[in-house]
C-alpha positions as CSV (number, residue, x, y, z in Angstrom):
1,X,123.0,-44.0,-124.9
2,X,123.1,-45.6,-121.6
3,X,119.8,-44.8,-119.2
4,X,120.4,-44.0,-115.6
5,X,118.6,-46.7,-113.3
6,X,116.7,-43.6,-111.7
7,X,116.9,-40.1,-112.7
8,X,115.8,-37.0,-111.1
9,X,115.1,-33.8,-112.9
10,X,114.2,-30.4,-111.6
11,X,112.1,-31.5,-109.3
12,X,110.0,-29.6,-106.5
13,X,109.4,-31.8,-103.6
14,X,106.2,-31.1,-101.5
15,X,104.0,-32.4,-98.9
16,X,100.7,-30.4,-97.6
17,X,101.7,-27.9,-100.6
18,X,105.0,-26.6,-98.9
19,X,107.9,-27.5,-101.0
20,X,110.5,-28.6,-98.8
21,X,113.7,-28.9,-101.3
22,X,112.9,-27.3,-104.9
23,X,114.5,-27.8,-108.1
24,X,116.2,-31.3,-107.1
25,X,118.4,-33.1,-109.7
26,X,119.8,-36.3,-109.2
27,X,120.4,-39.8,-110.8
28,X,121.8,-43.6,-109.5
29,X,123.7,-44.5,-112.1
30,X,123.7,-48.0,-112.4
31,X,121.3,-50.9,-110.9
32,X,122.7,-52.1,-107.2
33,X,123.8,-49.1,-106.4
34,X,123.3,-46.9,-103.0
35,X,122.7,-43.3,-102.7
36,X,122.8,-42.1,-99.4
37,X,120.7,-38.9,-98.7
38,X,122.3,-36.7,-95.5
39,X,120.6,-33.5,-94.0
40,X,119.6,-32.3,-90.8
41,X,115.8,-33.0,-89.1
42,X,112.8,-31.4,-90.9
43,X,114.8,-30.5,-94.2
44,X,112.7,-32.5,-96.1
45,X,114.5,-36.2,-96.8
46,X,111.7,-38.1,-95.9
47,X,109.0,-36.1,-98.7
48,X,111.9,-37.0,-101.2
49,X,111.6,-40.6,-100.3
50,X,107.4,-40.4,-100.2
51,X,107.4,-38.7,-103.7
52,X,109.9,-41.0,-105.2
53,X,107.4,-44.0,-104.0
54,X,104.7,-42.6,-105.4
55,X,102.9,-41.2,-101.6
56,X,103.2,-37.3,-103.3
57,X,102.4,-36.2,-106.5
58,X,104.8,-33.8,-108.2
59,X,104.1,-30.7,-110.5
60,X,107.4,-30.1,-112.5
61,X,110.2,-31.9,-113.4
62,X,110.1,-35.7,-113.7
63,X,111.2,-39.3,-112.1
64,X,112.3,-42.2,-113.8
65,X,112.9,-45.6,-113.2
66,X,115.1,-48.2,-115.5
67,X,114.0,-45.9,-118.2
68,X,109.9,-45.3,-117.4
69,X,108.9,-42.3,-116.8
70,X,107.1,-42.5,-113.2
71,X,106.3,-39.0,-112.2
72,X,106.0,-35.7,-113.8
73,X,103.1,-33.4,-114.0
74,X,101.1,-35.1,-116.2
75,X,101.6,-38.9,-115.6
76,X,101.5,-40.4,-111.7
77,X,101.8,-43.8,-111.2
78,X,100.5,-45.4,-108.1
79,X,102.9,-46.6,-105.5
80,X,101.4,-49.8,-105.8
81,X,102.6,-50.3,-109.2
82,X,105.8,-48.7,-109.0
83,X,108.0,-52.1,-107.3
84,X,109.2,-49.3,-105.2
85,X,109.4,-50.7,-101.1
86,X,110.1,-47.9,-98.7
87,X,110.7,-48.4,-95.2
88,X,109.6,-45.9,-93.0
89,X,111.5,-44.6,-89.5
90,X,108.7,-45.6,-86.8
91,X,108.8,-49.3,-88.8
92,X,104.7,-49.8,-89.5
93,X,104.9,-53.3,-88.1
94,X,101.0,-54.1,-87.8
95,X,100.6,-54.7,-84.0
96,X,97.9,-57.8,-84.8
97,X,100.7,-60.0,-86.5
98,X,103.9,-61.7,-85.0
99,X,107.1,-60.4,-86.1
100,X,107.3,-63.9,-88.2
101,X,104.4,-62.5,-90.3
102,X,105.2,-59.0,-90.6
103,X,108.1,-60.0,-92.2
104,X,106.6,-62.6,-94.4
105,X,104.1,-60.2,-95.7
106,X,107.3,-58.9,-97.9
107,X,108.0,-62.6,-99.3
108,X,104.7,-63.2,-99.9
109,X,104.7,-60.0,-102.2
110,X,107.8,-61.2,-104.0
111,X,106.0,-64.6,-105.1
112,X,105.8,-63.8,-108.7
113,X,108.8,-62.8,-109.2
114,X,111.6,-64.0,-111.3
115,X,114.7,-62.5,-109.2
116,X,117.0,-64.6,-107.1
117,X,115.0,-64.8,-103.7
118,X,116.6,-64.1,-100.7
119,X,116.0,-66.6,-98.1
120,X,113.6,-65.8,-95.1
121,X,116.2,-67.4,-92.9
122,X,119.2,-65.7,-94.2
123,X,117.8,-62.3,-93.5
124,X,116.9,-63.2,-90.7
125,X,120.3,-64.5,-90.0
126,X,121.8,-61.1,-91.0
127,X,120.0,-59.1,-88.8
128,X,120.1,-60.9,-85.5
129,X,116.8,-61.6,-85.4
130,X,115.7,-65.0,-84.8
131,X,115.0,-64.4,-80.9
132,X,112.1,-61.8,-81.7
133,X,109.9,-64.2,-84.2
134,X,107.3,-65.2,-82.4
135,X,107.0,-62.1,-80.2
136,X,104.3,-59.3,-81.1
137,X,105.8,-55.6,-81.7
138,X,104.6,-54.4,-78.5
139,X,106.6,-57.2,-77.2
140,X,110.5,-55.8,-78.8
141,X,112.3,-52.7,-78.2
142,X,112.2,-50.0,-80.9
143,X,115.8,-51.1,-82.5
144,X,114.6,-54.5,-83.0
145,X,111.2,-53.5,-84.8
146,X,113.5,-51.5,-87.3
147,X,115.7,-54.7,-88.1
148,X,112.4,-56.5,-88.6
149,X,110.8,-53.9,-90.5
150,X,113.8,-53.7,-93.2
151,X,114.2,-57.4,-93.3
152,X,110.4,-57.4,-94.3
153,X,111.2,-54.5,-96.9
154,X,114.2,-56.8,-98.2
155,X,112.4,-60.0,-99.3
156,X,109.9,-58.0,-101.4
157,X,113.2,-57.5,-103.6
158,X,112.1,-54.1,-105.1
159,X,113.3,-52.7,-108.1
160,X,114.4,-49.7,-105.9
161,X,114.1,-49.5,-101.7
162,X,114.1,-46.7,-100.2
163,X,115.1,-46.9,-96.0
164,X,113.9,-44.2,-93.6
165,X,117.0,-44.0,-91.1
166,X,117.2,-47.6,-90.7
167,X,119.1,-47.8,-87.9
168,X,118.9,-45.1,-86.2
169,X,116.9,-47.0,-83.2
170,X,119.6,-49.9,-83.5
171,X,122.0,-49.8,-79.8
172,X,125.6,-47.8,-81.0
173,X,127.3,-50.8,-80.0
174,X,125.7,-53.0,-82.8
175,X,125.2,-50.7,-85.6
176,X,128.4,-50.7,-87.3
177,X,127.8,-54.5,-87.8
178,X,124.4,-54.5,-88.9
179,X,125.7,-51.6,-91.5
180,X,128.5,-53.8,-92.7
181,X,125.7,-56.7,-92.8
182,X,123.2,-54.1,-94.5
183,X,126.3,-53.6,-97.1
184,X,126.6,-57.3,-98.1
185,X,122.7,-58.5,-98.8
186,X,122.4,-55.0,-101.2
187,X,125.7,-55.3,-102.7
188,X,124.8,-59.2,-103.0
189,X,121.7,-59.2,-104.2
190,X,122.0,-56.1,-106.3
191,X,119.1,-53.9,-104.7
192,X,118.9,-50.5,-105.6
193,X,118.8,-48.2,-102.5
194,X,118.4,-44.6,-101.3
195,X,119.0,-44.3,-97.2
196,X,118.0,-41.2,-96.0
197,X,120.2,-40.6,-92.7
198,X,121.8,-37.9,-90.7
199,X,124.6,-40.0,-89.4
200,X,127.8,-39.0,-92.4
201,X,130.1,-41.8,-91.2
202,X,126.9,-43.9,-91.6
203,X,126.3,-42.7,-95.5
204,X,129.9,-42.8,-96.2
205,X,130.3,-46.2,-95.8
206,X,126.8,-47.0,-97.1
207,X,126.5,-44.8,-100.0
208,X,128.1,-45.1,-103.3
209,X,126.7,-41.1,-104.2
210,X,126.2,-39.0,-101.0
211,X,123.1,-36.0,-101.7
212,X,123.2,-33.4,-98.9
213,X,120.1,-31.3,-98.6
214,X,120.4,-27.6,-96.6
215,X,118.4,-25.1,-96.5
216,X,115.9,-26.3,-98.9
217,X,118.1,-27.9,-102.0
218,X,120.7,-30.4,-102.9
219,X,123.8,-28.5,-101.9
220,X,126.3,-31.3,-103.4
221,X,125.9,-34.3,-105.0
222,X,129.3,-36.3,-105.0
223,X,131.0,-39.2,-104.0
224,X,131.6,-40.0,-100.2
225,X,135.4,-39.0,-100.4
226,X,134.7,-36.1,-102.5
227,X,131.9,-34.9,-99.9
228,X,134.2,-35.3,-96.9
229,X,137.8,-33.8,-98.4
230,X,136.0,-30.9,-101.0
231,X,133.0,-30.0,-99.6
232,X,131.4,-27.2,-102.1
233,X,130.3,-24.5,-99.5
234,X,130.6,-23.2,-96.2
235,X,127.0,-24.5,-95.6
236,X,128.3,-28.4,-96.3
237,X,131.1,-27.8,-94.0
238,X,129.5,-27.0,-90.9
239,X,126.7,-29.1,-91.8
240,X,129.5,-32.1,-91.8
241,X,130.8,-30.4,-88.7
242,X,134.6,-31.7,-89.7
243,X,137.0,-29.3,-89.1
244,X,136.8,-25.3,-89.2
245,X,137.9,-22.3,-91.0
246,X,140.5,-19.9,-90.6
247,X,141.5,-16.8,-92.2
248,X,144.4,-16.9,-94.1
249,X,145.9,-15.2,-97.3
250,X,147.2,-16.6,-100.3
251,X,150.9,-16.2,-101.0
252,X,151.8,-17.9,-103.9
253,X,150.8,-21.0,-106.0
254,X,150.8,-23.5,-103.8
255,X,150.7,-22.0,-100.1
256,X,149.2,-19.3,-97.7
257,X,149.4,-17.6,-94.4
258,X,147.9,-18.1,-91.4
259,X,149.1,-15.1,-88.4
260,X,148.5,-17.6,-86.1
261,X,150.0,-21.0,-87.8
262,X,152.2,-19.2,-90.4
263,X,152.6,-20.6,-93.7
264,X,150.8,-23.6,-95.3
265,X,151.7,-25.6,-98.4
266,X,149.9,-27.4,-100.5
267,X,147.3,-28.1,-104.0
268,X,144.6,-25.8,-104.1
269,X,141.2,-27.2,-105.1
270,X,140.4,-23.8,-106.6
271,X,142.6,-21.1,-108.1
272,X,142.7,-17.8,-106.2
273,X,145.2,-14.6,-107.2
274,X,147.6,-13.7,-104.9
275,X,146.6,-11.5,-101.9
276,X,143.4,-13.0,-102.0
277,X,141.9,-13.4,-98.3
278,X,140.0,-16.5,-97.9
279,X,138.4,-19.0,-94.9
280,X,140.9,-22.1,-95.3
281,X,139.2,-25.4,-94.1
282,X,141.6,-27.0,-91.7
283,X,140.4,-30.6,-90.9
284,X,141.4,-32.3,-87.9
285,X,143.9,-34.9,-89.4
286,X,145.4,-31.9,-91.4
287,X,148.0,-30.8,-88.4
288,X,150.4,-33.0,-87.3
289,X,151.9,-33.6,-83.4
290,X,155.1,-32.7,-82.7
291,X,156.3,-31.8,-79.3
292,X,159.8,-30.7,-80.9
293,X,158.4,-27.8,-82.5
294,X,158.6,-23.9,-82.2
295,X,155.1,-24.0,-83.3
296,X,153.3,-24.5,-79.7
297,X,149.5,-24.4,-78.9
298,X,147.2,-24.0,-75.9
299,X,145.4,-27.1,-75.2
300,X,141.7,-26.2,-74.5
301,X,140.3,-30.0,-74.5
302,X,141.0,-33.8,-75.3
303,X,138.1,-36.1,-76.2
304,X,139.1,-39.9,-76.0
305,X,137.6,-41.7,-79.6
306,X,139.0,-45.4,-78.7
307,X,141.2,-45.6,-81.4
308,X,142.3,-41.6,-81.1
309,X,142.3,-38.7,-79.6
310,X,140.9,-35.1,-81.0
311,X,142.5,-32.5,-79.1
312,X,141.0,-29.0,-79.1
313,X,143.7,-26.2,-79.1
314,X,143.5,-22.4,-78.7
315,X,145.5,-20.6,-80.8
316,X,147.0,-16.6,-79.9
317,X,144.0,-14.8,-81.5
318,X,141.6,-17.4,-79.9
319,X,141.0,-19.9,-82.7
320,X,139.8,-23.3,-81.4
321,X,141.9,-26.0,-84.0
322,X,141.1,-29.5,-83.7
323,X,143.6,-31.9,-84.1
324,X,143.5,-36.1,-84.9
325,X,146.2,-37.7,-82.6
326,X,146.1,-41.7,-82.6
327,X,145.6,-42.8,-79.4
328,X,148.5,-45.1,-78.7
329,X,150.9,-41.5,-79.1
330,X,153.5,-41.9,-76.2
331,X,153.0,-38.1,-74.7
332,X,149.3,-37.3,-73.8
333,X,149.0,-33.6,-73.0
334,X,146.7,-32.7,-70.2
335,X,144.5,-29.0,-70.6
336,X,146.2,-25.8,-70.6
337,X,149.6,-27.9,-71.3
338,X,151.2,-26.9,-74.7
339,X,150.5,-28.9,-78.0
340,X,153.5,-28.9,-80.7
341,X,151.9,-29.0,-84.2
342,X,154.8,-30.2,-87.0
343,X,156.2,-27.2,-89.4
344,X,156.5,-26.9,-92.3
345,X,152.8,-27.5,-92.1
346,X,151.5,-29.4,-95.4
347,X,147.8,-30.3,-96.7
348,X,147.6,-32.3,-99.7
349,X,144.6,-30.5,-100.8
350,X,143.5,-26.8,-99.7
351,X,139.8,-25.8,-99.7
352,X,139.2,-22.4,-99.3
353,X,136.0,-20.1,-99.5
């Protein structure tokens, strides 16, 4: 029987003797694989990252890594010899050193070992850092100390790192890069990671398993896709913030009805009798624009994305829809102008609570 690289059982996760997310169960399957953990401020991401490094002590339930048991309530062992690195939010550069040394403080730490070392100047390299060596971290903005401080925690080539919002000090512009970057050296070098984050677009491109904590538990584990299009409760999908939902009542097999929209087709992701009234999650990219339609909505709002538009539109009983529109669309409708959504309206797959 296979072992999972790190598994998670029924664990309560505390700090100062408050649990902050009880009963947790989850696993990274295989070695080089990402698991990106999303929840809002405060929930409790960062004790889950300080327990699994060995900082917090846990009293049910257990941790394992590549098959050793590593925490449980009667066998702890110490951070230092769990080959776990974790990289904190506020980056713990020491303020006596040069960036240059703070970051070879993790190389030096990987000296014994047999891994494939990464090369100081390739991470270095990656992360757009080269200009900030021989200043001191007083000396570099906060988004800079957070590249050095993960380039530091990615030449001690753990057996499993753990990143405290990376990037969420690194300028908007420049993220999306370093995250593509990021990608490459763990994909490359095969480094098992957790990322806590709040950012979603951030952990679905990251992550290859996506944990959302609300409300003091995992409320789905999943894949990134899976997260995004089937979201398992009304909590995930306002915590994803995504799209909204609408009352509507199911008419047959495959559709429902909407007063406002009429009637929708499509697969349900859960079977509900006929009659049944549910909250149907309508995402943005679900309606399509159509000025030739009979189907017309009030346009409350347009907010320009670059490469689209989202258009918020009021519907006769006051619902506010959002709708994707790609930007290059010939006809751009102004507020209180009237929005044509396409009929017969069709979603490939219909989530409903």
């Amino acid at each position: 029987m296979k072992n999972n690289f790190l598994e998670i059982k029924n664990v309560d996760f505390k700090i100062g003797g408050k649990i902050k997310v009880k009963n947790a169960s989850f696993l990274i399957e295989n070695e080089g694989d990402t698991l990106c953990i999303l929840g809002p401020s405060g929930i409790g991401k960062t004790t889950i990252l300080r327990t699994i490094a060995g900082l917090e002590e846990i009293e049910k339930g257990y941790i394992k890594l590549n098959g050793k048991l590593i925490s449980s309530k009667d066998k702890h062992v110490e951070p230092e010899d769990r080959n776990i690195s974790l990289a904190f939010q506020d980056n713990s550069l020491f303020p006596h050193y040069t960036v240059e040394k703070n970051i070879l403080l993790g190389s030096q730490r990987n000296k014994t070992k047999k891994k494939k070392k990464l090369s100081f100047k390739k991470i270095i390299h990656m992360l757009d850092i080269s200009k900030i060596l021989k200043k001191y971290p007083h000396e570099i903005s906060a988004g800079e100390a957070q590249r050095a401080s993960l380039a530091r925690s990615l030449l001690t080539q753990p057996d499993l790192l753990l990143l405290d919002e990376p990037l969420s000090n690194v300028d908007q512009s420049f993220k999306e890069e370093i995250q593509v970057r990021l990608k490459k050296i763990l994909s490359n070098l095969k480094i098992t990671t957790i990322i806590v984050t709040h950012d979603s677009y951030e952990a679905f491109y990251l992550g290859n398993k996506c944990a959302i904590v609300l409300d003091g538990q995992i409320k789905q584990f999943d894949d990134p896709y899976n997260v995004y299009h089937f979201p398992n409760s009304i909590e995930v999908v306002n915590f994803l913030n995504r799209g909204i939902l609408i009352p509507a009542k199911v008419t047959g097999e495959n559709s429902l009805e909407n007063e406002d929209l009429g009637t929708i087709k499509g697969n349900f992701i859960k079977h509900y009798a006929k009659g049944s009234n549910v909250q149907l999650l309508l995402q943005p990219e679900d309606l399509e624009h159509d000025d030739k339609s009979n189907l017309k909505l009030e346009v409350v709002d347009r907010k320009f994305r670059g490469t689209n538009f989202i258009y918020t539109l009021k519907t006769n009983s006051d619902l506010l829809i959002p709708v994707f529109v790609h930007s290059h669309h010939e006809h751009q409708h102004e507020a209180d102008e009237k929005f044509g959504i396409k009929r017969p309206i069709n979603i490939d797959h219909i989530v409903c609570f």
